[in-house]
Each structure stands twice: as C-alpha cells, then as structure tokens.
N, C-alpha and C positions, 0 to 999 in steps of 0.2 A: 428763564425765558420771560421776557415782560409779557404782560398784560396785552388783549387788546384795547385800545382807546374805547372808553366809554361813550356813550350818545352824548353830545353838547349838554346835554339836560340835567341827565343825572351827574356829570365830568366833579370830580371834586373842587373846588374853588379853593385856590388859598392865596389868600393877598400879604404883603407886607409894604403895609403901613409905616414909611419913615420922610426923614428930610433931608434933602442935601449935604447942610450944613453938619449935622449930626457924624461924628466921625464914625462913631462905634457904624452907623449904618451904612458909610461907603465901605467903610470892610465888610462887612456882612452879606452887601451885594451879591457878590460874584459866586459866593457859598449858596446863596438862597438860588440864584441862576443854575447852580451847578443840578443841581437835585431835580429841574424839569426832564432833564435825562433819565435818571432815575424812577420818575415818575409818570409815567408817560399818558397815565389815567387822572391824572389832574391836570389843572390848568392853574398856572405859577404866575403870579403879578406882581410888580413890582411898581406901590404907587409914592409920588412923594406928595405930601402933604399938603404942601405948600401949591406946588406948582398946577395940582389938580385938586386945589381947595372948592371947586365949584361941584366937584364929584364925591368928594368926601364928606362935606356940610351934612346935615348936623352933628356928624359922630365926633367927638372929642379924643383927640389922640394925645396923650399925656407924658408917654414913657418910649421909647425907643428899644429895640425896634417891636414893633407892636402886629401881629397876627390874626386874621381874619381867616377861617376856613369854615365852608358854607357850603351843605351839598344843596339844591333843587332850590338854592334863592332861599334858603334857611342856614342860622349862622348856627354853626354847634361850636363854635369857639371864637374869643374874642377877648386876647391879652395881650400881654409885654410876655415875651420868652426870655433866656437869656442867649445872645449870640451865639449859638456854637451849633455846627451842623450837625453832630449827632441827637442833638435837640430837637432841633425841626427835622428832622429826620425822622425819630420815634412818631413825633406827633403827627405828622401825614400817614404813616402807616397807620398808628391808631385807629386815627378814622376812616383808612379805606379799609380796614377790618371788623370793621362794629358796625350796629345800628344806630349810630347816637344820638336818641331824637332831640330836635331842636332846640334851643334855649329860646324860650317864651321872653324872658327877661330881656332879650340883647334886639328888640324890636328893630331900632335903628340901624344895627349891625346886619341885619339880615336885610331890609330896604338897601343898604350899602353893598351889599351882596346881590343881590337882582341888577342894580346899575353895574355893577363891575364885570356881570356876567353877559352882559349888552359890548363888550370892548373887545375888539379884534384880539 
C-alpha cells in the first residue's frame, strides 16, 4: 500500500536533468515518468537543459542523464546515473529511507532545488 503524500515541504524532489537532443535521454524519459506512480511521496521532474537554461544557470550539467534529489531545498544528491530504472529506482527509495544529511558541497545544487521546488 503506498505511502501517504508528504507535505509540499518535506515531498522528496528528484529532478532529471537532460536535453532533447540527447538520445540516451528520450529513452529514459518515459522510465523516469514511470516511477512518479511508484513514488507518490516524491515529486518527479523532468527538466531539459536547454529549454529551461534560465532555471538551471549556474549549475553545469556535463553528462546525461544527470540526477538532482533534494529533500527541504537541500540537495543530498547530484550526478550522472546510468539509464536503467532499477537504478533510479534504488536511489529514490534510498533516500526516502535514510536521513541523508545534506551535501554542504553541492551549494548550487541545492539553490536549484529551492527554484524547482517553486514549479507546479
């Protein structure tokens, strides 16, 4: 039985970070889409890079497809995965299972996480 939905506040954030262009990321899509069912205590985005390069600035996205998950406007993660849904799949449950305090280090990642969490 799922979960009930978390308050907007605490909600888990997990964004992926890609570009149109990028193939590996149009296949990936509809995988990463799949899993908000799954997940119903988080909140799933899907940004491309490009197109909302005014929302993403300054974070440098290098590798595809690339993973932002951020509870309370703090990033506790911030890489390139590799495509495959059992992947992101572990790693969302991860962190709705732990405490994982914030990475201090991922400054910008986490200001990117505060605006994303501002988006319908």
């Amino acid at each position: 039985m799922p979960s009930a939905p978390l308050p907007e506040s605490s909600q888990l954030l997990v964004a992926c970070l890609c570009a149109d262009w990028c193939g590996t990321c149009r296949d990936y899509q509809p995988l990463f889409a799949q899993l908000q069912q799954d997940f119903p205590q988080a909140k799933l985005l899907w940004i491309d890079i490009e197109d909302q390069a005014d929302l993403v600035d300054p974070v440098e996205v290098d590798n595809f497809p690339t993973l932002l998950i951020a509870a309370q406007g703090e990033a506790l993660f911030f890489g390139t995965v590799t495509p495959h849904l059992e992947t992101l799949r572990r790693l969302i449950q991860s962190h709705l299972n732990s405490d994982t305090p914030p990475a201090p280090h991922l400054a910008d990642a986490s200001a990117l996480a505060q605006r994303l969490r501002a988006l319908p």
